[in-house]
N, C-alpha and C positions, 0 to 999 in steps of 0.2 A: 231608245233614248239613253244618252249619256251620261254616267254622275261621277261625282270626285265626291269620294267617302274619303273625311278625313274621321284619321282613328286616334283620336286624343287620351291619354292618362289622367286620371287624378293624382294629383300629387300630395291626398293625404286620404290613402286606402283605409278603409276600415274592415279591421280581420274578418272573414269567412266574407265578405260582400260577392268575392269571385267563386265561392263554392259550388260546384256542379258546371260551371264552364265548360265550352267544349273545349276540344284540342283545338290551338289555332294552323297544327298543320292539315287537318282532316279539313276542317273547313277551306285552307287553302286546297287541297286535293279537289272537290268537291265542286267548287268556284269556276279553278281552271277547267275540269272535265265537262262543266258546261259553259263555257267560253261566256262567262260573265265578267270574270278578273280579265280587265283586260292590257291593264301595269298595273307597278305597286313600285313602291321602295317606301325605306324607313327615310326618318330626316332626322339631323343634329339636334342638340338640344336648341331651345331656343336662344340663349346666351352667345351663340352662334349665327345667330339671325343679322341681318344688315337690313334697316327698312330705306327706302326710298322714298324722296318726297320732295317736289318742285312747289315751292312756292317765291312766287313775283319770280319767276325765270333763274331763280337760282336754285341748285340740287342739295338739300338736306339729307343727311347722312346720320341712324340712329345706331349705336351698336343693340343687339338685344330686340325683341320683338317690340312691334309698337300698339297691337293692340292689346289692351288689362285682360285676363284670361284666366281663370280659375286651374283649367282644365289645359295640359302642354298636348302641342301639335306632334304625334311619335313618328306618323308617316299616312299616307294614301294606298287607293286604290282606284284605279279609274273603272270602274263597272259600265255594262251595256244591258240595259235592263227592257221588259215591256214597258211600264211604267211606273210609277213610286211605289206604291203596290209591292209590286215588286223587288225592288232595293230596298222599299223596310224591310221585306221579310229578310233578304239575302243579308242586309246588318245588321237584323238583330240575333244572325246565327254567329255574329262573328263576336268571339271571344272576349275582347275589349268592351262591349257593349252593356256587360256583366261587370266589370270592376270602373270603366272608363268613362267615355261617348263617343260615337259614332256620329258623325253631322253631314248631311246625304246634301249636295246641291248639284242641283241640275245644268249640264251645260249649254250654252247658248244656243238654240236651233241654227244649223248651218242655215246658210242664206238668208236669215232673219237679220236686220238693223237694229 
């Protein structure tokens, strides 16, 4: 099974919350050598976002993201997991999950409507 972990910041840390984290390059080591990461990249700030949105046939245009969010989008991971199980454990080793959040959602079953 497929997930997109998205890996979000708080953007108002409080001191030692991240204390004893892991490294987030071991965990990346670790991910790839069992072929669970399977991309990744960071994203722009959100202030950067462009949202999209048709209503009555015409194209709306937002600068800035459009969902209200405590928590900013820093970047993903697409993981290939057994099942949730699974991908909790695998995000809750990853780093961010200690000062951020981690938000695991599963991709659509191919050939499912």
């Amino acid at each position: 099974m497929k997930y997109l972990m998205l890996v979000c910041i708080d953007p108002d840390p409080k001191p030692g919350q991240a204390d004893g984290a892991p490294d987030v390059d071991d965990w990346v080591k670790e991910m790839d050598s069992k072929q669970i990461r399977l991309m990744c990249n960071r994203v722009l700030q959100a202030r950067d976002a462009t949202t999209v949105l048709v209503r009555n046939r015409e194209v709306l245009l937002t600068d800035g993201p459009y969902a209200e969010t405590k928590d900013l989008i820093a970047g993903f991971d697409v993981l290939e997991c057994a099942d949730i199980d699974e991908a909790i454990q695998v995000a809750a080793r990853h780093p961010m999950a200690w000062s951020g959040v981690i938000e695991l959602r599963p991709f659509w079953p191919d050939g499912e409507d």
